[in-house]
N, C-alpha and C positions, 0 to 999 in steps of 0.2 A: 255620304254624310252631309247634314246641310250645314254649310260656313256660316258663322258669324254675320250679320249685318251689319251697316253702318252709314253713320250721317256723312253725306260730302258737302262741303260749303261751296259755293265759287261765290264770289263777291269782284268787287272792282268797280274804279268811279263810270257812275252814269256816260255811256257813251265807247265803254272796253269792249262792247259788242259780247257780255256773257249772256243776255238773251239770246242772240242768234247763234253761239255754242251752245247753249245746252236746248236749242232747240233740235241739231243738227247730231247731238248724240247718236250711237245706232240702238234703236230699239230693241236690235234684239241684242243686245248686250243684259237685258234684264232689268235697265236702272228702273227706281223709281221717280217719276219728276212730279214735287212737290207744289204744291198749287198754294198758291199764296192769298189771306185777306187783306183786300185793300179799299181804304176810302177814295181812291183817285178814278179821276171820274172816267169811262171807258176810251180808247181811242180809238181810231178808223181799225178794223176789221180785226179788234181783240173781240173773242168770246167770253161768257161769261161762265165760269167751270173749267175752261181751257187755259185760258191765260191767267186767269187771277180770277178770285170768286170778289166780286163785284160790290160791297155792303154799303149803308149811311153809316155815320161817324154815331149814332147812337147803337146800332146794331154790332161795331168794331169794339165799341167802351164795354158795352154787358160781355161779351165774349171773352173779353179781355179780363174784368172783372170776377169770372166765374174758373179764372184760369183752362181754360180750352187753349189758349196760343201757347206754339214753346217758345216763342219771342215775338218782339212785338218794337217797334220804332215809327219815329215821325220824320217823313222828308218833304221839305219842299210845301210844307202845309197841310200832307196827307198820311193818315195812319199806315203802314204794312204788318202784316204778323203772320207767323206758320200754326196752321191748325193742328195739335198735339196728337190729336187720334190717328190720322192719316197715319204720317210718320213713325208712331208707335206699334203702328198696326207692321206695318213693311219691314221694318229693323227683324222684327219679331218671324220673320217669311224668309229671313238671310237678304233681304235687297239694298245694294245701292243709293240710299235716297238722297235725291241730289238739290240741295235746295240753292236757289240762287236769291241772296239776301244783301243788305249791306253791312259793312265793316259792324256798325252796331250791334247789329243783330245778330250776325255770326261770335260775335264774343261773349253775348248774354247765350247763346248755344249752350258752346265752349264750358260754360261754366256749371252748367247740367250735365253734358256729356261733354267728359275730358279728354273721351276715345274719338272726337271727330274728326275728320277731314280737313284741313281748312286750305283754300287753294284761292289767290290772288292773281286776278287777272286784268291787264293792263296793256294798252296801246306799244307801238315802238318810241312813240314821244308824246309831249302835252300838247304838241301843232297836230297830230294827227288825230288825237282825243279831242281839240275844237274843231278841224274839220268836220268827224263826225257826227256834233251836237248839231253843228251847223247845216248838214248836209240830210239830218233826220226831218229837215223844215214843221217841226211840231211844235218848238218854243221861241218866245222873242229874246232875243239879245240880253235882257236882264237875265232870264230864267238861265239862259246858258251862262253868263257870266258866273252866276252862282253856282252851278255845277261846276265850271270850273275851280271855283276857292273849294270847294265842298271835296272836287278831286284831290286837291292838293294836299289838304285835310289828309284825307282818307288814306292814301301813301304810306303818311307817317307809321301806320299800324300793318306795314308788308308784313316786318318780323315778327309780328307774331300770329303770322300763319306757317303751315308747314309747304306749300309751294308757292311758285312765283311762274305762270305762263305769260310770254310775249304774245297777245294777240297777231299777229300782223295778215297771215291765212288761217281761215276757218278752217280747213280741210288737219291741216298740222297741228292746230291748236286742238280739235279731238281728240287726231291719234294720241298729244301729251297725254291728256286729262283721262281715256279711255287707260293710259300705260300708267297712268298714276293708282287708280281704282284698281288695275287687276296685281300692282304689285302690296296694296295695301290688303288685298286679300289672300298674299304669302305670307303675310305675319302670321308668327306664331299662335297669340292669342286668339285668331280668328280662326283655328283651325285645331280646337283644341281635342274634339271629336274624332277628328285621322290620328291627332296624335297617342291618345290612351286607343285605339284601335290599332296601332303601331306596337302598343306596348305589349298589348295585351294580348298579340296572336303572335 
């Protein structure tokens, strides 16, 4: 019987290292990983398709306007948004779709679909969250400074997600996020197929 699909969020301030988890997923677990549009301009050895599909800020506004995004926010002076089809498409396959967005946009989700995921992910502390910005050597001192208030920001809104992982090892931090997704697909309502299949023989 195919289960239920469903959205997963991970979100967390700039720097929680939820890129290099959800890149680090295991594939064959079936997720789908959701590919994001962005105005921000490429960096050293992102693909474009692979990492984030690559557009101008006039190419982000039509798409956006024609409702194609199922959300859509501005950080840092550059658009992000999730292209509706992908996702739509996947849900509809029974798959995992795992999008990794910010606080923002994970709650303009949220509000489309009330059935999603929503999983916050954060350093052991705010000194290892600036190590990190610091240690990525990709921005100046301002641009981190601002991630950090931007961090601090962002916190505020743990509760209202449904989980909360400590980054501290990548390796641990999957096994959570992998044990969170296969216990979200023992709920009931994602399994309502075995269930009248249950009843019914």
């Amino acid at each position: 019987m195919k289960r239920k699909g469903m959205l997963v969020i991970i979100s967390g301030p700039s720097g929680s290292g939820k890129g290099t988890v959800v890149k680090n997923l295991n594939p064959q677990k079936g997720y789908a990983l959701s590919i994001s549009l962005t105005t921000r301009k490429k960096r050293e050895g992102e693909i474009d398709g692979k990492d984030y599909f690559f557009c101008s800020k006039e190419e982000f506004i039509k798409k956006r306007d024609q409702n194609e995004l199922l959300e859509h926010a501005e950080f840092c002076g550059n658009l992000y948004g999730t292209p509706k089809s992908y996702v739509d498409s996947q849900i509809a396959n029974g798959k995992a779709v795992i999008l990794e967005i910010d606080v923002e946009g994970a709650l303009q989700v949220r509000e489309k679909f009330n059935d999603c995921v929503l999983i916050f992910l954060i350093p052991p502390n705010i000194q290892e969250l600036r190590n990190r910005l610091v240690g990525r050597n990709t921005e100046d001192s301002l641009t981190i400074e601002r991630r950090l208030t931007r961090a601090e920001q962002e916190v505020k809104f743990i509760y209202e997600y449904d989980y909360l992982v400590i980054n501290n090892e990548i390796e641990k931090t999957v096994e959570s996020i992998d044990a969170i997704i296969e216990a979200e697909y023992l709920k009931p309502h994602r399994n309502i197929d075995d269930i009248e299949n249950f009843n019914n023989n």
